[in-house]
mmCIF file as gemmi writes it, N, C-alpha and C atoms, coordinates in Angstrom:
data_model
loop_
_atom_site.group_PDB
_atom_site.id
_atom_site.type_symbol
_atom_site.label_atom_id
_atom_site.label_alt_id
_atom_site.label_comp_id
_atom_site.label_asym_id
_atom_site.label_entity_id
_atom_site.label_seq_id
_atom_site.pdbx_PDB_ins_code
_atom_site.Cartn_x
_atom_site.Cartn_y
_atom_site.Cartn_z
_atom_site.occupancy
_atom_site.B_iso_or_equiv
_atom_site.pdbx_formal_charge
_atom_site.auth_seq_id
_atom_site.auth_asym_id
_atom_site.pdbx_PDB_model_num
ATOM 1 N N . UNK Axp A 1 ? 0.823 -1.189 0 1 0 ? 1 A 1
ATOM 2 C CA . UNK Axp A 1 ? 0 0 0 1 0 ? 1 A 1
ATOM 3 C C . UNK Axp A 1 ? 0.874 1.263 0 1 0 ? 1 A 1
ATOM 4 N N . UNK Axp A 2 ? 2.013 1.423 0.384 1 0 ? 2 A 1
ATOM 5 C CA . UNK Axp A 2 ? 3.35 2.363 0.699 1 0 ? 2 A 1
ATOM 6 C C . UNK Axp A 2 ? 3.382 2.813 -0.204 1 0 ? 2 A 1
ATOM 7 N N . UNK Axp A 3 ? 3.932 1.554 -1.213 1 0 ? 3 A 1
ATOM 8 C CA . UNK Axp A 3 ? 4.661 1.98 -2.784 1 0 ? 3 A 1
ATOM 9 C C . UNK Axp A 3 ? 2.889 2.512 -3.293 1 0 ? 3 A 1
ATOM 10 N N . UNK Axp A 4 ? 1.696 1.834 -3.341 1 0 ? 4 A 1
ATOM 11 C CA . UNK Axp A 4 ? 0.646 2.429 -4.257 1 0 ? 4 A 1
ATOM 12 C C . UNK Axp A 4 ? 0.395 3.945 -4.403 1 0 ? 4 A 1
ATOM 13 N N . UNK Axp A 5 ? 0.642 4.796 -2.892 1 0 ? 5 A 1
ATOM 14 C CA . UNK Axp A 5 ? 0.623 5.88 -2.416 1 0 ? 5 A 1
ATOM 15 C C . UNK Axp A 5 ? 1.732 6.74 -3.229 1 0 ? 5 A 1
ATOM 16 N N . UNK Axp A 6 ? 2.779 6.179 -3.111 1 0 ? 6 A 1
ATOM 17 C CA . UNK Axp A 6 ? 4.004 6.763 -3.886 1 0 ? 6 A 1
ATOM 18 C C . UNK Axp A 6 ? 4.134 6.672 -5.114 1 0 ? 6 A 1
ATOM 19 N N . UNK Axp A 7 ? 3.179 5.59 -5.534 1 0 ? 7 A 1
ATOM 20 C CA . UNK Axp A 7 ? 3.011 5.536 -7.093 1 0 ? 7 A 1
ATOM 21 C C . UNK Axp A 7 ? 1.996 6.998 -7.559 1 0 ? 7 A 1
ATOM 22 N N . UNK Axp A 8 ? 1.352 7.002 -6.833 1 0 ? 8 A 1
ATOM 23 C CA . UNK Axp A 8 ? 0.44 7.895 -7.061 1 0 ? 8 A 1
ATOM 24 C C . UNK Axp A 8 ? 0.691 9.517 -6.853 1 0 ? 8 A 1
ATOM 25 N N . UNK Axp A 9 ? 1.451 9.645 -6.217 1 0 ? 9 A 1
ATOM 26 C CA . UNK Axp A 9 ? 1.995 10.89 -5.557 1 0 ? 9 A 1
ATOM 27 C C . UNK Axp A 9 ? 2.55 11.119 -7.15 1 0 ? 9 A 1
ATOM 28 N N . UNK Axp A 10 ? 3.955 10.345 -7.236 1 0 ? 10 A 1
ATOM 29 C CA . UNK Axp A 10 ? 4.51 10.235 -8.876 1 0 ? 10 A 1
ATOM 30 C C . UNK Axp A 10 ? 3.676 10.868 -9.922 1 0 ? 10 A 1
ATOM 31 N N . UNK Axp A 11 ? 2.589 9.896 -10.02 1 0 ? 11 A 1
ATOM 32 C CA . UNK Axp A 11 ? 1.961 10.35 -11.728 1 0 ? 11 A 1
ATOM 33 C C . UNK Axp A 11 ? 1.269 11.676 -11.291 1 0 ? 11 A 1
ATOM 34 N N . UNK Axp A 12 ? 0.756 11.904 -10.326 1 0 ? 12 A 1
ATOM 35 C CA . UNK Axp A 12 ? -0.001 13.476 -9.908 1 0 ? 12 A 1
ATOM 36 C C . UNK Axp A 12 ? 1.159 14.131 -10.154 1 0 ? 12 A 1
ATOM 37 N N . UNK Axp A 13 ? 2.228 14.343 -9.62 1 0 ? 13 A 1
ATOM 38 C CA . UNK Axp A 13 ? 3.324 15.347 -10.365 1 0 ? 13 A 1
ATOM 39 C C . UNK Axp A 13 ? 3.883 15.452 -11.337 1 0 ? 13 A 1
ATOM 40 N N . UNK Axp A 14 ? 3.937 14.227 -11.887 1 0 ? 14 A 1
ATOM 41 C CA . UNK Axp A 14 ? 3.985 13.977 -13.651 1 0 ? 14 A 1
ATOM 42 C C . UNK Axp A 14 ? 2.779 14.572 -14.313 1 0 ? 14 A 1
ATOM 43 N N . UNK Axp A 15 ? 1.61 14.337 -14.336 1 0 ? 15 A 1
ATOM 44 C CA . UNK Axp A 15 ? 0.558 15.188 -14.824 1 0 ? 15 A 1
ATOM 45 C C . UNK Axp A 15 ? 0.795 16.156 -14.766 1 0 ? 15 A 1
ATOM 46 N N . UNK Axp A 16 ? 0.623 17.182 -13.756 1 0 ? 16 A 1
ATOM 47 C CA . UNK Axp A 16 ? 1.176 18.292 -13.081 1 0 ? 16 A 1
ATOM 48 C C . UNK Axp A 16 ? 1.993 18.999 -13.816 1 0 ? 16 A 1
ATOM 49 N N . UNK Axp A 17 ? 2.806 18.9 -14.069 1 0 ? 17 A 1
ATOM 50 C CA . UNK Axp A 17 ? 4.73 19.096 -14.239 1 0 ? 17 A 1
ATOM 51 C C . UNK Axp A 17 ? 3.986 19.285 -16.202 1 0 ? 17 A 1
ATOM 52 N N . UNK Axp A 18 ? 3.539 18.126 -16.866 1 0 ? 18 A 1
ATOM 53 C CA . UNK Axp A 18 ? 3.36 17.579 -17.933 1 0 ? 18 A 1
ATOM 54 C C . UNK Axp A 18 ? 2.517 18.989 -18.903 1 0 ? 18 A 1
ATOM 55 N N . UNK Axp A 19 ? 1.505 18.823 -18.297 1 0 ? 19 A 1
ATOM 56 C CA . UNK Axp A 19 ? 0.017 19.755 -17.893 1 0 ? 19 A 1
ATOM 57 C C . UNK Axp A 19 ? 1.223 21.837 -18.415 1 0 ? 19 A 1
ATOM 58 N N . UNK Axp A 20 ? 1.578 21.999 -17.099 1 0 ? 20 A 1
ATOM 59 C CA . UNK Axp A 20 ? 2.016 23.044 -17.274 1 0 ? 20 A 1
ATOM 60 C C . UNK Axp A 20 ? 3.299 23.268 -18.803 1 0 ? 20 A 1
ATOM 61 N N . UNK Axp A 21 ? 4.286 22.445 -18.985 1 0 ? 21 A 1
ATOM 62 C CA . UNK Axp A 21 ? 5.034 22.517 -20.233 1 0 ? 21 A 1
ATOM 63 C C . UNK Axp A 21 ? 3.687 22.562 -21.449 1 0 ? 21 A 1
ATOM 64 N N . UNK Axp A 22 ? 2.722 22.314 -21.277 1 0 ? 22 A 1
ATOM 65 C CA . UNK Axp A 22 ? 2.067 21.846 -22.439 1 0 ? 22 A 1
ATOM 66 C C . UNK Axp A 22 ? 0.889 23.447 -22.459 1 0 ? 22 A 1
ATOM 67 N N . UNK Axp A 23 ? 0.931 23.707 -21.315 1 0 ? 23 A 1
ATOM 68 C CA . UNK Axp A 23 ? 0.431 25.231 -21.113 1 0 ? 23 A 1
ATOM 69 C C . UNK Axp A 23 ? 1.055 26.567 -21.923 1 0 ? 23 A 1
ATOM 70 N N . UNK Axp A 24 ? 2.41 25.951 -21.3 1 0 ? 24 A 1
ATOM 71 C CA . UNK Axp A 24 ? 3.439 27.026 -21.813 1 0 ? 24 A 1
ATOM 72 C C . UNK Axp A 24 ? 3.521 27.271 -23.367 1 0 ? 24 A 1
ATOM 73 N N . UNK Axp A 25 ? 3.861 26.38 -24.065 1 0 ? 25 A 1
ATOM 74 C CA . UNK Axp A 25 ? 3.744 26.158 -25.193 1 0 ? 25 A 1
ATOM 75 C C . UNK Axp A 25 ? 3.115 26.851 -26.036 1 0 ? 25 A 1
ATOM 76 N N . UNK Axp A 26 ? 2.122 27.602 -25.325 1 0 ? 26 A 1
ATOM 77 C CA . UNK Axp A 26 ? 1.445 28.993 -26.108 1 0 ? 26 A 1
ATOM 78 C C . UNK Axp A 26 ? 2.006 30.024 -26.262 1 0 ? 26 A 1
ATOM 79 N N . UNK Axp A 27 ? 2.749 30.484 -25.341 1 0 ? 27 A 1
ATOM 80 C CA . UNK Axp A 27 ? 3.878 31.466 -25.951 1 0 ? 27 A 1
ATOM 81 C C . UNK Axp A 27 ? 4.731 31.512 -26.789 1 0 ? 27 A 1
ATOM 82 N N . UNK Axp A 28 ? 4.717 30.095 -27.79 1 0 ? 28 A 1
ATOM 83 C CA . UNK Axp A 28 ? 5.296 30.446 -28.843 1 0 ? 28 A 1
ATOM 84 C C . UNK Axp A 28 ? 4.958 31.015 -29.555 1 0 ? 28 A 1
ATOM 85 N N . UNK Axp A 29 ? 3.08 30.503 -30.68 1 0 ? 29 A 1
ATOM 86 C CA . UNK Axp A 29 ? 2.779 31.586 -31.013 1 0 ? 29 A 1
ATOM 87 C C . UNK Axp A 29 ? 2.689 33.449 -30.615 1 0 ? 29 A 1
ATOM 88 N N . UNK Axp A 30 ? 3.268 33.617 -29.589 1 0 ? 30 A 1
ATOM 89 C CA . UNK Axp A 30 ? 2.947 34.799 -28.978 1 0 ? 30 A 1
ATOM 90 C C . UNK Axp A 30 ? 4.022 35.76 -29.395 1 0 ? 30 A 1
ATOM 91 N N . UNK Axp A 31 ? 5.345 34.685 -29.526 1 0 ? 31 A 1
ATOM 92 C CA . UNK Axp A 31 ? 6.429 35.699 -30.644 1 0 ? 31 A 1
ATOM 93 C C . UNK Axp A 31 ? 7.749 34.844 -29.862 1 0 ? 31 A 1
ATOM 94 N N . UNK Axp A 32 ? 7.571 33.683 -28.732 1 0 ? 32 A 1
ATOM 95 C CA . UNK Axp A 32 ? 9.006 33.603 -28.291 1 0 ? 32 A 1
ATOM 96 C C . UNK Axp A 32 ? 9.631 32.503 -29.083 1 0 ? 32 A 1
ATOM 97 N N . UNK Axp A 33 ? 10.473 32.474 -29.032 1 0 ? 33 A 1
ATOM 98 C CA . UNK Axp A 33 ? 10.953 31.352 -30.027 1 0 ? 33 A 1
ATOM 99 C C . UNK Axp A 33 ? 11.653 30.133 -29.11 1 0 ? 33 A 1
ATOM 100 N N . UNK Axp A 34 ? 12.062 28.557 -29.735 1 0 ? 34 A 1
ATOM 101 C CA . UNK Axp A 34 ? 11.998 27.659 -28.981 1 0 ? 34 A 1
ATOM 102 C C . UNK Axp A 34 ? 13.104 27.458 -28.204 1 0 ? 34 A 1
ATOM 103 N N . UNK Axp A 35 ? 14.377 28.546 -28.365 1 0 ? 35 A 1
ATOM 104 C CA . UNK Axp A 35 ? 15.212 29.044 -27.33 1 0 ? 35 A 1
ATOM 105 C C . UNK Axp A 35 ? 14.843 29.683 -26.23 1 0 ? 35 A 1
ATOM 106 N N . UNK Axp A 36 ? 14.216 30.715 -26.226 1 0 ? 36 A 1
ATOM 107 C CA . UNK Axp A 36 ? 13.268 31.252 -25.305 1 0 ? 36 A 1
ATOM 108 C C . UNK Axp A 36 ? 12.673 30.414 -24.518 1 0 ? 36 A 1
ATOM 109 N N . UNK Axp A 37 ? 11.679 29.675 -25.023 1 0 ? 37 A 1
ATOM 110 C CA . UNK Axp A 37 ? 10.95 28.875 -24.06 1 0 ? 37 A 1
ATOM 111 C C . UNK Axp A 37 ? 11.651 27.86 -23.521 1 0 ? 37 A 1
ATOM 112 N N . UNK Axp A 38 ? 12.564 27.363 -23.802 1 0 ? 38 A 1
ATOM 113 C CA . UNK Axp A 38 ? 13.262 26.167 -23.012 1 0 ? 38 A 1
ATOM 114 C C . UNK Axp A 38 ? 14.177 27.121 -21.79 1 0 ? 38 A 1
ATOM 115 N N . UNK Axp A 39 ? 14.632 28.4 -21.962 1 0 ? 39 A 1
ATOM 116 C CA . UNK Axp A 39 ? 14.675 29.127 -20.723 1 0 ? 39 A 1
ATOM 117 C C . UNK Axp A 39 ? 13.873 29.379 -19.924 1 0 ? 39 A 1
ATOM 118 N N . UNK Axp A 40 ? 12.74 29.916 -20.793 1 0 ? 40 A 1
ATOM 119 C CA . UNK Axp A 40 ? 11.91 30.191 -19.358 1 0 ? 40 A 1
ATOM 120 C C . UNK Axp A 40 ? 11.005 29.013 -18.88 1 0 ? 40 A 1
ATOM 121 N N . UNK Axp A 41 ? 10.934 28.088 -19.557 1 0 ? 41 A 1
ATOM 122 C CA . UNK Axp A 41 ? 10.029 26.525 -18.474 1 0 ? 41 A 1
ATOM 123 C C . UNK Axp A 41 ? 11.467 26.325 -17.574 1 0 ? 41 A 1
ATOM 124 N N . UNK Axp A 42 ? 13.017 26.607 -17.922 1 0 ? 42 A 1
ATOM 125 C CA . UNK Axp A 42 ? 14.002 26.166 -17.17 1 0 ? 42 A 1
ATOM 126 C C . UNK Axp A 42 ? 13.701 26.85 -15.976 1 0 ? 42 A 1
ATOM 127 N N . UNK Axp A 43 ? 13.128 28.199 -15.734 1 0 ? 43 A 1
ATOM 128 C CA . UNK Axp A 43 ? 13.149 28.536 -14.11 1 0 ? 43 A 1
ATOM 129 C C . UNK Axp A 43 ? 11.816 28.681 -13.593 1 0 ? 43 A 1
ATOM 130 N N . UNK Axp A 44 ? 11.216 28.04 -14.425 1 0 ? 44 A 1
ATOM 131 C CA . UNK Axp A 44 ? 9.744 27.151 -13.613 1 0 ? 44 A 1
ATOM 132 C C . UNK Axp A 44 ? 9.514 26.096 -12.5 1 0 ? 44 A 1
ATOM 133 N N . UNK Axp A 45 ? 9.14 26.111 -11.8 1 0 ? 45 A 1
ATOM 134 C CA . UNK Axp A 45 ? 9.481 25.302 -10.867 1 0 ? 45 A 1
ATOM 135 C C . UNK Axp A 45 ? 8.521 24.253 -10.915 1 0 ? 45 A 1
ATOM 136 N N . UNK Axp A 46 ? 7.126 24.556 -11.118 1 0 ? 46 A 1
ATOM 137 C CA . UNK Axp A 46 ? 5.992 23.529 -11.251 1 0 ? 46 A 1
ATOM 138 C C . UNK Axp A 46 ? 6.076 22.828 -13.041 1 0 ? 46 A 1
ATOM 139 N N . UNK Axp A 47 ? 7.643 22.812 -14.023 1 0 ? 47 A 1
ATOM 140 C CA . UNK Axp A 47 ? 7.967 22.259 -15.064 1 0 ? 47 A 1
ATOM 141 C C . UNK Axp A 47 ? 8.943 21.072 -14.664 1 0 ? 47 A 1
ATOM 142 N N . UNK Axp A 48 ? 9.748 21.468 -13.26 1 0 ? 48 A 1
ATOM 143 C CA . UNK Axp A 48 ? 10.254 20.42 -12.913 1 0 ? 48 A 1
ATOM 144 C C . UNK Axp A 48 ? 9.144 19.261 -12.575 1 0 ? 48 A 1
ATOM 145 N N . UNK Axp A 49 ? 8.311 19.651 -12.022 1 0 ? 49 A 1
ATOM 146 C CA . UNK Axp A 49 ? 7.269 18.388 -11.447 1 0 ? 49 A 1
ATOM 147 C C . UNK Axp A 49 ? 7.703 17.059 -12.265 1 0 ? 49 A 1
ATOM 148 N N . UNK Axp A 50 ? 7.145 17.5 -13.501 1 0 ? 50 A 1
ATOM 149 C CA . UNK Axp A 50 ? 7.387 15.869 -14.456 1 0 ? 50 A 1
ATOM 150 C C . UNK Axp A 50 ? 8.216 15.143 -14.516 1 0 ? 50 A 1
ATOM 151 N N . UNK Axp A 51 ? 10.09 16.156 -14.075 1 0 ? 51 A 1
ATOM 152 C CA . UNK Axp A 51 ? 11.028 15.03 -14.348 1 0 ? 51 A 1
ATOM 153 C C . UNK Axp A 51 ? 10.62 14.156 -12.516 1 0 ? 51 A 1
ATOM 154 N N . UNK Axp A 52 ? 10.349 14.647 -11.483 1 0 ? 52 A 1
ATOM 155 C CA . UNK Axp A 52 ? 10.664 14.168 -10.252 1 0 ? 52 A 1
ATOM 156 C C . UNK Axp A 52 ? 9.248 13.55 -10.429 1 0 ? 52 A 1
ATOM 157 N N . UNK Axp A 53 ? 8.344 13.417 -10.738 1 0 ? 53 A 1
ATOM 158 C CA . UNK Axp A 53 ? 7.486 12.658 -10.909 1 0 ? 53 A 1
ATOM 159 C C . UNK Axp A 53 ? 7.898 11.169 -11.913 1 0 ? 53 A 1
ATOM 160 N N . UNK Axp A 54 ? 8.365 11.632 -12.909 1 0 ? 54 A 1
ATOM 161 C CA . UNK Axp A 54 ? 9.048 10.141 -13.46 1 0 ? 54 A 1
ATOM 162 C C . UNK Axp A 54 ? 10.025 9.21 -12.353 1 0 ? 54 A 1
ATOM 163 N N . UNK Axp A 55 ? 10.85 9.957 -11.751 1 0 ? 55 A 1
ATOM 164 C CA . UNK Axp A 55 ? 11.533 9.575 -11.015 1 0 ? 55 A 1
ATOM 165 C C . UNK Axp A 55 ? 11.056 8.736 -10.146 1 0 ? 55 A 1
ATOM 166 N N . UNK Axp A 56 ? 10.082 9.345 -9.335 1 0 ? 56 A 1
ATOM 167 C CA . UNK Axp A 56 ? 9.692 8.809 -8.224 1 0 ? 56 A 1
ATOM 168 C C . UNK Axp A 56 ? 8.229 7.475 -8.791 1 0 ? 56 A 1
ATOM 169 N N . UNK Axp A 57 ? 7.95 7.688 -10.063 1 0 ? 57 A 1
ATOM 170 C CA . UNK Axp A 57 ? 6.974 6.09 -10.051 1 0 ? 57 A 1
ATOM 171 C C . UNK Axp A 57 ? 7.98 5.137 -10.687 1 0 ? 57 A 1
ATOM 172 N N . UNK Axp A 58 ? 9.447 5.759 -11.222 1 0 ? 58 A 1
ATOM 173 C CA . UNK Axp A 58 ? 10.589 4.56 -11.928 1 0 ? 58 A 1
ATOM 174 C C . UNK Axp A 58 ? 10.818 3.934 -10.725 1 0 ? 58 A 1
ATOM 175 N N . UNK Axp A 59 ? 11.3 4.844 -9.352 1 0 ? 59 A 1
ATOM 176 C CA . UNK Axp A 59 ? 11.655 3.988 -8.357 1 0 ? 59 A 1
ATOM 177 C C . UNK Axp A 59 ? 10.346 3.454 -7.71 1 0 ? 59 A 1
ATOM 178 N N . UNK Axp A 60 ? 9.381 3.811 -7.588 1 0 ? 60 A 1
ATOM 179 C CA . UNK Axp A 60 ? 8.009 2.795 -7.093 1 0 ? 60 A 1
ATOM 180 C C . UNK Axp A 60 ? 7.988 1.339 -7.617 1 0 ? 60 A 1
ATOM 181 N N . UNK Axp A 61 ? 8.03 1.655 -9.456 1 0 ? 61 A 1
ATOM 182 C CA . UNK Axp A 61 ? 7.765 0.738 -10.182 1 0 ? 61 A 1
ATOM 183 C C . UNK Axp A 61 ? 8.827 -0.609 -10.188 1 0 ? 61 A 1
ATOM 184 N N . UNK Axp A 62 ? 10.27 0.413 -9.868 1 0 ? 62 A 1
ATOM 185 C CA . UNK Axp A 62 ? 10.924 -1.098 -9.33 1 0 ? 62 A 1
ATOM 186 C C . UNK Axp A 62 ? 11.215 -1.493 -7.895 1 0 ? 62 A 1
ATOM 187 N N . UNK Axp A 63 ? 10.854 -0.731 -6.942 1 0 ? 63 A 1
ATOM 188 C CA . UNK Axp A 63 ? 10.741 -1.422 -6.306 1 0 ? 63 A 1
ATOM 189 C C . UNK Axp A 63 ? 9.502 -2.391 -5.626 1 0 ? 63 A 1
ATOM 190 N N . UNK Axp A 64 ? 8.401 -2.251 -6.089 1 0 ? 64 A 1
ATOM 191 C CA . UNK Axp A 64 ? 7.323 -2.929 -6.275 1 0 ? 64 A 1
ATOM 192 C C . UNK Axp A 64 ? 7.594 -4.318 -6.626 1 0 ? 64 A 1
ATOM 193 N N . UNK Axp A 65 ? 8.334 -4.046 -8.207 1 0 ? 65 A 1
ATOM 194 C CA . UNK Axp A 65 ? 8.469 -5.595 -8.728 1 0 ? 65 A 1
ATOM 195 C C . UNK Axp A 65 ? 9.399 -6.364 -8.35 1 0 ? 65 A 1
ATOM 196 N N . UNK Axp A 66 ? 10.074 -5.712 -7.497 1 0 ? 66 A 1
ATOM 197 C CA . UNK Axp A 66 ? 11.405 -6.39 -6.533 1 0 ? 66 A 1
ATOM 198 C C . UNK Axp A 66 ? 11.101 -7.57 -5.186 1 0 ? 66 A 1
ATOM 199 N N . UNK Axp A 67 ? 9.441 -7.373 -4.983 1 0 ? 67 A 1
ATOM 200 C CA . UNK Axp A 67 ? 9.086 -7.671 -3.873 1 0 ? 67 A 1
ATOM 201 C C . UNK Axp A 67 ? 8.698 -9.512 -4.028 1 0 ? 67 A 1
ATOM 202 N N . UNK Axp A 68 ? 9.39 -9.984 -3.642 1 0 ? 68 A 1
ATOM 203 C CA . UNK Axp A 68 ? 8.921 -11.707 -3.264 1 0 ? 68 A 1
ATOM 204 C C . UNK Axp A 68 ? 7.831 -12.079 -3.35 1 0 ? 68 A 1
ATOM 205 N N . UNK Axp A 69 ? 7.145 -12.675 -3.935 1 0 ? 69 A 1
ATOM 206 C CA . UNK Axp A 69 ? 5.771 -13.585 -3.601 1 0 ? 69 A 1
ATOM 207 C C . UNK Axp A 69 ? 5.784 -14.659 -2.643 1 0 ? 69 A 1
ATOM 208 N N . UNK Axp A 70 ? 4.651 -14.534 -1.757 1 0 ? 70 A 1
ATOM 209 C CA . UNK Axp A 70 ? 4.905 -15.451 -0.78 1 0 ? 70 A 1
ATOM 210 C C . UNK Axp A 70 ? 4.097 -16.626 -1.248 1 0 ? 70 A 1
């Protein structure tokens, strides 16, 4: 139930994280170009979400399947 919780925590900040880059993305048409925007999602803080959200259901996901059957 530990890891399910932490699995879940994961993809909510992956959504999250996912969600907002995909927000941003409108300021291109707006005039910035795709140098620009990879700076400014860089000092976004709710753009990090997605990588620490991958992170954290890669390590759920193995350590889940690590677990013994009794």
């Amino acid at each position: 139930m530990f890891y399910f919780l932490f699995f879940l925590i994961g993809f909510g900040l992956t959504v999250s994280g996912g969600i907002s880059i995909i927000l941003y993305l409108n300021f291109i048409p707006a005039g910035l170009s795709w140098t620009e925007y990879f700076v400014f999602i860089q000092g976004r803080i709710e753009c990090y979400f997605l990588i620490v959200g991958l992170i954290i259901m890669a390590i759920t996901i193995n350590k889940f399947t690590n677990i013994p059957v009794k």
